[in-house]
py3Dmol code that shows the C-alpha trace and the ligand (Angstrom):
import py3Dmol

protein = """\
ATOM      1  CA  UNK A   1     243.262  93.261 186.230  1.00  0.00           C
ATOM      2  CA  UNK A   2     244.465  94.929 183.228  1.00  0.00           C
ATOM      3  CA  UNK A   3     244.167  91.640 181.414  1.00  0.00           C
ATOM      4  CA  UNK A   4     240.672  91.776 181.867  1.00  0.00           C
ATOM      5  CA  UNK A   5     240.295  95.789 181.418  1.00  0.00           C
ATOM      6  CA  UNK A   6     241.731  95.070 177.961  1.00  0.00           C
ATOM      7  CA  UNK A   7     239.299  92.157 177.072  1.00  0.00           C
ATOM      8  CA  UNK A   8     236.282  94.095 178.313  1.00  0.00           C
ATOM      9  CA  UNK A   9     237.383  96.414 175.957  1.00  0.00           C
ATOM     10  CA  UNK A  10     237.775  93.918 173.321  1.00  0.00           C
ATOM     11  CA  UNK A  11     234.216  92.603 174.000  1.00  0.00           C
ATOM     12  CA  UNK A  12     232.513  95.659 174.513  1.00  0.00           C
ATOM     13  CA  UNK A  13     229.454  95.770 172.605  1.00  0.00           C
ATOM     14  CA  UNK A  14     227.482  98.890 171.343  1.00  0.00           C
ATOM     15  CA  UNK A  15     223.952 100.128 172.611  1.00  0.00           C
ATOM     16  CA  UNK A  16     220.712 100.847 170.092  1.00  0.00           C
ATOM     17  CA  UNK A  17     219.685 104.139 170.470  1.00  0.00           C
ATOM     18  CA  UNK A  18     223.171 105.587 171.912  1.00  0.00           C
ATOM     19  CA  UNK A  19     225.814 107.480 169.951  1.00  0.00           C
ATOM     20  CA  UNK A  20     227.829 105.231 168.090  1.00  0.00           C
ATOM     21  CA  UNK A  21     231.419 105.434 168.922  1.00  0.00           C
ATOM     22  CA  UNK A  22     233.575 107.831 167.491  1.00  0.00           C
ATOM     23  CA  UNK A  23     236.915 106.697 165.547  1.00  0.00           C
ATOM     24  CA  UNK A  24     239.654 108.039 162.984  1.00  0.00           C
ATOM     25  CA  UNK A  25     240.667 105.083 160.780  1.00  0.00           C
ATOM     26  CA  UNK A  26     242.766 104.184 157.514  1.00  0.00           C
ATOM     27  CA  UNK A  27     240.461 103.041 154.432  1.00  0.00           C
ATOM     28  CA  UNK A  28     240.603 102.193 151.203  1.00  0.00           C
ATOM     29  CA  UNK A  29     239.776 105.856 150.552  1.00  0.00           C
ATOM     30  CA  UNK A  30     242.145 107.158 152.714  1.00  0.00           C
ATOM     31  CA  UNK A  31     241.745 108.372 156.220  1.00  0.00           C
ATOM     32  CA  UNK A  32     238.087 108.369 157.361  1.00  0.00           C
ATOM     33  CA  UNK A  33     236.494 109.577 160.635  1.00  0.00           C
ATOM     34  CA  UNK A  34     232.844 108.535 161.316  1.00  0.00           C
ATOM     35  CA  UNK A  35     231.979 112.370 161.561  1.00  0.00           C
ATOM     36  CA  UNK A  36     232.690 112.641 157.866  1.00  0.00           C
ATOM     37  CA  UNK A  37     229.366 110.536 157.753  1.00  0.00           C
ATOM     38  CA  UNK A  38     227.404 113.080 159.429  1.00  0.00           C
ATOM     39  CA  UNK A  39     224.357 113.944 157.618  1.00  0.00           C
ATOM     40  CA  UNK A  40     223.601 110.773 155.688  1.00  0.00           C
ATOM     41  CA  UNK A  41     222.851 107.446 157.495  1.00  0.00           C
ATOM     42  CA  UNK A  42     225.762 104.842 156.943  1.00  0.00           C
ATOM     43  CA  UNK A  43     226.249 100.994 157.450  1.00  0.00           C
ATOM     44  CA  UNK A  44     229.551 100.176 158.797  1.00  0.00           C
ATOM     45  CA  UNK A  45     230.052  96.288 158.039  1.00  0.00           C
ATOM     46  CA  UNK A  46     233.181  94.062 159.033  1.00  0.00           C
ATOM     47  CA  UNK A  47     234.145  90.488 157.808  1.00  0.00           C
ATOM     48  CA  UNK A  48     236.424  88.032 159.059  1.00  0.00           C
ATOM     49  CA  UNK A  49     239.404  88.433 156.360  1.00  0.00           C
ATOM     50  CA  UNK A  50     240.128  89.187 152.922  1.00  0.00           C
ATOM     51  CA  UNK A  51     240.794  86.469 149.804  1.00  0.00           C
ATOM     52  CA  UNK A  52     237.785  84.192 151.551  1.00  0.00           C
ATOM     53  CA  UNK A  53     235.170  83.158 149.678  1.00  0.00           C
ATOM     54  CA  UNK A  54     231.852  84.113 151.454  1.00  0.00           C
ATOM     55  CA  UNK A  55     233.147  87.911 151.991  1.00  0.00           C
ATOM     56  CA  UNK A  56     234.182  88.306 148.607  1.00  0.00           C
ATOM     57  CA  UNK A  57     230.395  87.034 147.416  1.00  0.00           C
ATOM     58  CA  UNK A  58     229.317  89.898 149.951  1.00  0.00           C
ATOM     59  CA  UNK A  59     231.154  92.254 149.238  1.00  0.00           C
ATOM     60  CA  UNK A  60     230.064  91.724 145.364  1.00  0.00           C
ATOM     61  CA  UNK A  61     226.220  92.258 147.117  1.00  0.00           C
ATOM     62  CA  UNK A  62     227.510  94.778 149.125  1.00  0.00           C
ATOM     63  CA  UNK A  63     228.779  96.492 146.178  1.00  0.00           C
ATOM     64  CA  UNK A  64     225.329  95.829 144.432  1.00  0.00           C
ATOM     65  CA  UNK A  65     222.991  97.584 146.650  1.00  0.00           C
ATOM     66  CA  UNK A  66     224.918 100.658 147.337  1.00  0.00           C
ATOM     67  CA  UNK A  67     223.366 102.737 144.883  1.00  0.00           C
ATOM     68  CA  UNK A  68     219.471 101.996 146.362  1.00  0.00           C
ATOM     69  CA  UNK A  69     221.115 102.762 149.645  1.00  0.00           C
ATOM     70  CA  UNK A  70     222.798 106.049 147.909  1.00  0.00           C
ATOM     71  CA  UNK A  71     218.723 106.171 147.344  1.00  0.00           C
ATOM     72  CA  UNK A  72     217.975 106.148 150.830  1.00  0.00           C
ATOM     73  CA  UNK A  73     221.091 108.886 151.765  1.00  0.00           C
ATOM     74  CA  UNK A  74     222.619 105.731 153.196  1.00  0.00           C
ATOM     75  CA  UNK A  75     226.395 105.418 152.656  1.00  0.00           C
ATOM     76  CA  UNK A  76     228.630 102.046 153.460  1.00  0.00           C
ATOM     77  CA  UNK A  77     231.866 101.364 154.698  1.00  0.00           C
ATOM     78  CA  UNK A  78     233.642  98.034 155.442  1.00  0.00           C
ATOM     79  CA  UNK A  79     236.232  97.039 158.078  1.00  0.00           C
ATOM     80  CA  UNK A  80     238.707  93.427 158.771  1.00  0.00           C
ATOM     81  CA  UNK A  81     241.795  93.343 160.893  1.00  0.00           C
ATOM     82  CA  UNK A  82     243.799  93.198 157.307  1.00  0.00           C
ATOM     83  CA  UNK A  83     246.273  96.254 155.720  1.00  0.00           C
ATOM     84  CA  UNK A  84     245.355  98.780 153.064  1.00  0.00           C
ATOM     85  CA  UNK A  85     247.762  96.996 151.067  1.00  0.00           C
ATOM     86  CA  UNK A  86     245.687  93.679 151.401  1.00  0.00           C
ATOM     87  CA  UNK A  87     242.053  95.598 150.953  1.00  0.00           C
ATOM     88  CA  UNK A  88     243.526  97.223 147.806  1.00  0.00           C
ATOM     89  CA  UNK A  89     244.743  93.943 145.994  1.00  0.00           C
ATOM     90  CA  UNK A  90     241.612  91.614 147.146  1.00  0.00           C
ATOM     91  CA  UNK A  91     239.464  94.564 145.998  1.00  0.00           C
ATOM     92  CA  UNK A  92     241.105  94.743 142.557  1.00  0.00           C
ATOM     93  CA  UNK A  93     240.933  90.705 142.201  1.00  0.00           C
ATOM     94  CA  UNK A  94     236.919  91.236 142.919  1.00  0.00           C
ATOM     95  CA  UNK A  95     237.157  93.727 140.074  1.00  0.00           C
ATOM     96  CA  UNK A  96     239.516  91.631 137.565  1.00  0.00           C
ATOM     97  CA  UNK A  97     237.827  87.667 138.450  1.00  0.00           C
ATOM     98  CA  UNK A  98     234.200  89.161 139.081  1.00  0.00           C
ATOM     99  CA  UNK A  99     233.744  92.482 137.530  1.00  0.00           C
ATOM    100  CA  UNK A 100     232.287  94.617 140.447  1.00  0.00           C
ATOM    101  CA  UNK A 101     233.814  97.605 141.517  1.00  0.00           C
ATOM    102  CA  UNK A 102     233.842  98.074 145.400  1.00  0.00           C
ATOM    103  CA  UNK A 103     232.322 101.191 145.693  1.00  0.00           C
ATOM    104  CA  UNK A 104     233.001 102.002 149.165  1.00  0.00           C
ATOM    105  CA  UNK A 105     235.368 102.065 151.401  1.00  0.00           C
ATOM    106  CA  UNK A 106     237.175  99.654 153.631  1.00  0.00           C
ATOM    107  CA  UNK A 107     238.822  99.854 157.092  1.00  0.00           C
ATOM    108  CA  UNK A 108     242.476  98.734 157.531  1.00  0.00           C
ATOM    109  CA  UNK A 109     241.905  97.814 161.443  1.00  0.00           C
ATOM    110  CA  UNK A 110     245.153  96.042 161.655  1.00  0.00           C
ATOM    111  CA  UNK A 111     245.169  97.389 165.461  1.00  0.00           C
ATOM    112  CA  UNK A 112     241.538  96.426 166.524  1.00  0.00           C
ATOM    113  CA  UNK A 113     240.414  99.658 167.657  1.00  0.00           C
ATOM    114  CA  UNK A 114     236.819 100.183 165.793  1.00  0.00           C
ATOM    115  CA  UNK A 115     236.612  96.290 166.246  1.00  0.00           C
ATOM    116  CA  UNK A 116     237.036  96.724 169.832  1.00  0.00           C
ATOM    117  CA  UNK A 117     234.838  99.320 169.740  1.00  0.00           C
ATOM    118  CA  UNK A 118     232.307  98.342 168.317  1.00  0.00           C
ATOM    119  CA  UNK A 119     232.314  94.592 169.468  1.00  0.00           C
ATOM    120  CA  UNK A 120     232.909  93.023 166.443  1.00  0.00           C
ATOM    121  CA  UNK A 121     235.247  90.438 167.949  1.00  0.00           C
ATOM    122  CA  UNK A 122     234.079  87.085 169.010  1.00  0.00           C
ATOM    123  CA  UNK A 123     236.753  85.512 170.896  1.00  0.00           C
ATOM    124  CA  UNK A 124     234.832  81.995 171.406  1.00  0.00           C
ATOM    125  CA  UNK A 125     235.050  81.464 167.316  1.00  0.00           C
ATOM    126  CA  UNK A 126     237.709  83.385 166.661  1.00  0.00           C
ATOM    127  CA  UNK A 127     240.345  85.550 168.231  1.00  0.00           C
ATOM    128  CA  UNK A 128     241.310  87.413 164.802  1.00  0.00           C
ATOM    129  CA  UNK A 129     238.815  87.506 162.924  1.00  0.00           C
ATOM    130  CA  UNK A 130     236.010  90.085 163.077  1.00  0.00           C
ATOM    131  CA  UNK A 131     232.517  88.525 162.819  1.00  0.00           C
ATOM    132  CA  UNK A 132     229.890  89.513 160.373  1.00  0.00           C
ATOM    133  CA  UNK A 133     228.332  92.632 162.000  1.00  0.00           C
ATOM    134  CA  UNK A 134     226.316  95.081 160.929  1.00  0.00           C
ATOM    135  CA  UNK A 135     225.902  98.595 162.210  1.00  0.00           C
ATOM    136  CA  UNK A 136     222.974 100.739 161.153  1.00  0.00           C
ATOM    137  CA  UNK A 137     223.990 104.913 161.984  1.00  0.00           C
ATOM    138  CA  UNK A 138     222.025 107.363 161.375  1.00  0.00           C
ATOM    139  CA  UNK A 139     222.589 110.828 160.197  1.00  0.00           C
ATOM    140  CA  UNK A 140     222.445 112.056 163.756  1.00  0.00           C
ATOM    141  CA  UNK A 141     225.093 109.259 164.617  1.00  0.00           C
ATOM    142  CA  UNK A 142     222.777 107.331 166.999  1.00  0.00           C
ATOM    143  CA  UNK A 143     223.187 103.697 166.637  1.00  0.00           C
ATOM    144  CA  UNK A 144     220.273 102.156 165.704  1.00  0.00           C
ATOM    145  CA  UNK A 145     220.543  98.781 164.802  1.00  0.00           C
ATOM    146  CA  UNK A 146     222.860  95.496 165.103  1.00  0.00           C
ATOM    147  CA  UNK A 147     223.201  92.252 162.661  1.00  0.00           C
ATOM    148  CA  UNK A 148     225.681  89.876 164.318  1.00  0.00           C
ATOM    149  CA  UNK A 149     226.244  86.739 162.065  1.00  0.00           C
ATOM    150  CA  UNK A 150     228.866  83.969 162.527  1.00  0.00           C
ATOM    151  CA  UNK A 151     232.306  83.494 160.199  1.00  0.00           C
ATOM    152  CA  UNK A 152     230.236  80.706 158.157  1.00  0.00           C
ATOM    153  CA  UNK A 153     227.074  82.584 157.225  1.00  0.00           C
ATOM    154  CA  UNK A 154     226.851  85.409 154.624  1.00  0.00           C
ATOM    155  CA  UNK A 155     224.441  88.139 154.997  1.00  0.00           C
ATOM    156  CA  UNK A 156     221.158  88.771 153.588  1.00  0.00           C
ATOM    157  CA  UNK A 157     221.470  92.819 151.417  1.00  0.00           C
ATOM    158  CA  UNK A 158     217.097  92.593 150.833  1.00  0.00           C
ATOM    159  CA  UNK A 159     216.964  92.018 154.717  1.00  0.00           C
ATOM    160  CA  UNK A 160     219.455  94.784 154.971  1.00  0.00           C
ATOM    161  CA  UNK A 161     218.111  97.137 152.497  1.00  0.00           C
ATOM    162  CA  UNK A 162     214.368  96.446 154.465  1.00  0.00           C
ATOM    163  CA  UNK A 163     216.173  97.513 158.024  1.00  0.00           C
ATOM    164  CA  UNK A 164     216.843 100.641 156.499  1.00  0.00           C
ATOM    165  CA  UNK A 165     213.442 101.033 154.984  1.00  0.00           C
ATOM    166  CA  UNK A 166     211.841 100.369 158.119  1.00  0.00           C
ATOM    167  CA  UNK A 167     213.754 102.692 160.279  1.00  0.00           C
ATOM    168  CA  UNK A 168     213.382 105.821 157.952  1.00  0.00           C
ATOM    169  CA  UNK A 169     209.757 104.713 158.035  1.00  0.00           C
ATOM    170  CA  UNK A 170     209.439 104.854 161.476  1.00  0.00           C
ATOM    171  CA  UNK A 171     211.176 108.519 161.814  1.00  0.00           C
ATOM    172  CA  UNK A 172     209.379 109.709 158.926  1.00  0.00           C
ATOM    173  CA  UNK A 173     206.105 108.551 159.983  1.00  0.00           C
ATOM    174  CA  UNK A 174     206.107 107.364 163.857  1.00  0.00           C
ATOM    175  CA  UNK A 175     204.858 103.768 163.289  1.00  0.00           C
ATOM    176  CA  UNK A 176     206.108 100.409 163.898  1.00  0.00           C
ATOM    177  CA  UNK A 177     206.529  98.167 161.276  1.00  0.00           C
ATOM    178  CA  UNK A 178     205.452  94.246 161.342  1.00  0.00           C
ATOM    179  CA  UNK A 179     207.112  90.671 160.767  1.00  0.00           C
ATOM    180  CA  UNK A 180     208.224  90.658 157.466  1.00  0.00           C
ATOM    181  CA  UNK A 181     207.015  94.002 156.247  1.00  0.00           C
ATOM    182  CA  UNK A 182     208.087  95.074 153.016  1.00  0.00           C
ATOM    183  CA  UNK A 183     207.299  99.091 151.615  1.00  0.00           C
ATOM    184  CA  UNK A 184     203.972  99.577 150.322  1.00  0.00           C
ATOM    185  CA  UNK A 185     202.333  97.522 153.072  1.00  0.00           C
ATOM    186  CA  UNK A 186     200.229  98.534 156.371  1.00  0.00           C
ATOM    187  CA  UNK A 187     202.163  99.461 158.981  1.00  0.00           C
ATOM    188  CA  UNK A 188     201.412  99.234 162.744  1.00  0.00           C
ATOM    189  CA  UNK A 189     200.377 101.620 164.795  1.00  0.00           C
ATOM    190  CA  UNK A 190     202.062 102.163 168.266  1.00  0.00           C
ATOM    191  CA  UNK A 191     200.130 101.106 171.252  1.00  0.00           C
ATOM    192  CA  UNK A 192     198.649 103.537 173.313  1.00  0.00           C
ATOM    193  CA  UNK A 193     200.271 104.100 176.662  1.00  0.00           C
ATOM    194  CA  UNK A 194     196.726 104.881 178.993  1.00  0.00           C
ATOM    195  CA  UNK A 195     193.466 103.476 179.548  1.00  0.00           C
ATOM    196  CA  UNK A 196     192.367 106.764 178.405  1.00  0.00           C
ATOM    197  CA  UNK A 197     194.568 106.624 175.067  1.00  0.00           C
ATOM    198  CA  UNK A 198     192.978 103.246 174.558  1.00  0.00           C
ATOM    199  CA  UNK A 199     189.549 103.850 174.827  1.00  0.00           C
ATOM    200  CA  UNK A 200     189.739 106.845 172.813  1.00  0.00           C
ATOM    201  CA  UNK A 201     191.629 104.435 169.886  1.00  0.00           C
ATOM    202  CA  UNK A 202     188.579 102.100 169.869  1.00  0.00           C
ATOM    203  CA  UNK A 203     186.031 104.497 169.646  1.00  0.00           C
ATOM    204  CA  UNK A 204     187.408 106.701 167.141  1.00  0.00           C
ATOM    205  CA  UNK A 205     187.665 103.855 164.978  1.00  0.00           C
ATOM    206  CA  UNK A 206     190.360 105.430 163.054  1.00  0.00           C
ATOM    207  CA  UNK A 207     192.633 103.161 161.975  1.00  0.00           C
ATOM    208  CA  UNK A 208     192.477  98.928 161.123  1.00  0.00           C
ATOM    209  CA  UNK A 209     192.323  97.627 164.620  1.00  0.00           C
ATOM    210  CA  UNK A 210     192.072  94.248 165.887  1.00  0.00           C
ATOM    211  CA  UNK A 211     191.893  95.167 169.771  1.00  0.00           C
ATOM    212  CA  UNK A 212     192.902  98.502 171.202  1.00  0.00           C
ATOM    213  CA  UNK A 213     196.612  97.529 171.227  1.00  0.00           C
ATOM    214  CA  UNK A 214     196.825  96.467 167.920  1.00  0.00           C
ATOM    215  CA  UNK A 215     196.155  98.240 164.958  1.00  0.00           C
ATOM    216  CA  UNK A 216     197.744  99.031 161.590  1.00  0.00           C
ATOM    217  CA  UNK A 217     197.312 101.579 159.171  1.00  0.00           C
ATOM    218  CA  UNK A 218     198.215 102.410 155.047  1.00  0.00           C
ATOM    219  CA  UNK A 219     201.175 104.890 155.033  1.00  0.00           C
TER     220      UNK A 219
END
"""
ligand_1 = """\
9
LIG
C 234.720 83.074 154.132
O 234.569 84.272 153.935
O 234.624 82.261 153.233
C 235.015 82.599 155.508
C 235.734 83.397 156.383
C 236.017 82.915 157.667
C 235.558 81.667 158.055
C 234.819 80.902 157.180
C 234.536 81.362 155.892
"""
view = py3Dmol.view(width=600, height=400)
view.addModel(protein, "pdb")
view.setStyle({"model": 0}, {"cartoon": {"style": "trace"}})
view.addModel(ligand_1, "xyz")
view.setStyle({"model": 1}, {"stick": {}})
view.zoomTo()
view.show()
């Protein structure tokens, strides 16, 4: 029973729209607590190990982006089940072999407690490694979006870089946004919720609409 207790904890995985989970942790930057974050949004990212090929060409992209995120009041942090000691010398090889700075921080997690917190462990492919996940927080420190990708693929940062355009569109604007929606295009308008809502949405005729449920608008 407490064999399992421990791997539900293990396995536990986060909820959109709840708080994310609280932690303390050592960093690359010293020791962090997700409260320190409070005010700007932040994407917490993990991968699998250090001194492996397809993190270190994310974390170089990782690195890359952060100052459109800084943009956006979006902040980054990273996280592996490796030491401060390891962090520090793979991100100085990044810096001497590739010449990017890692500009944000990374988690030391050599005890799996964010991991386990936030899910990021996959026992089925691997039992040590943390998976490629991605944790959208926002300033209020609601969780508001996951990216789970296997050990084998690297992330896409202009699919990452939209998320976070999209959500701060929706808060700052209350629409939806479409398949493959970049800035600058029509966004969608939410559906209305009553017959009454929806007649009065076709007869207005104030925004684009193809049918009372769907209709888009310019920002
Ligand atoms: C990599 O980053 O290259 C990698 C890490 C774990 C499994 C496979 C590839």
């Amino acid at each position: 029973m407490e064999e399992a207790a421990k791997e539900t904890q293990v396995t536990r995985i986060p909820r959109i729209g709840e708080p994310a989970p609280q932690f303390t942790a050592e960093t690359t930057f010293g020791t962090l607590k997700l409260s320190d974050f409070k005010g700007s949004w932040l994407i917490l990212f993990s991968h699998p190990a250090d001194f492996t090929p397809v993190c270190t060409t994310e974390f170089i992209a990782f690195a890359k982006i952060h100052p459109q995120l800084k943009e956006m009041n979006c902040e980054l942090m990273g996280l592996s089940i490796d030491s401060v000691y390891s962090h520090i010398a793979w991100v100085r090889n990044i810096e001497k072999n590739m010449r990017q700075k890692i500009s944000f921080p990374v988690i030391a997690d050599l005890n799996k407690e964010v991991a386990g917190l936030y899910g990021m462990l996959m026992p089925g492919e691997s039992k040590t490694e943390t998976s490629r996940c991605v944790f959208v927080i926002d300033d209020k420190q609601t969780l508001r979006a996951m990216i789970y990708y296997p050990l084998t693929t690297g992330r896409n940062m202009q699919e990452i870089l939209r998320l976070i355009q999209a959500l701060q569109t929706t808060d700052t604007h209350g629409v939806a946004t479409p398949a493959n929606w970049k800035p600058g295009q029509k966004v969608i308008v939410p559906p209305p919720k009553t017959q009454e809502n929806a007649d009065t949405r076709v007869a207005e005729k104030q925004y684009e609409c193809k049918d009372w449920y769907f209709c888009r608008r310019e920002l």
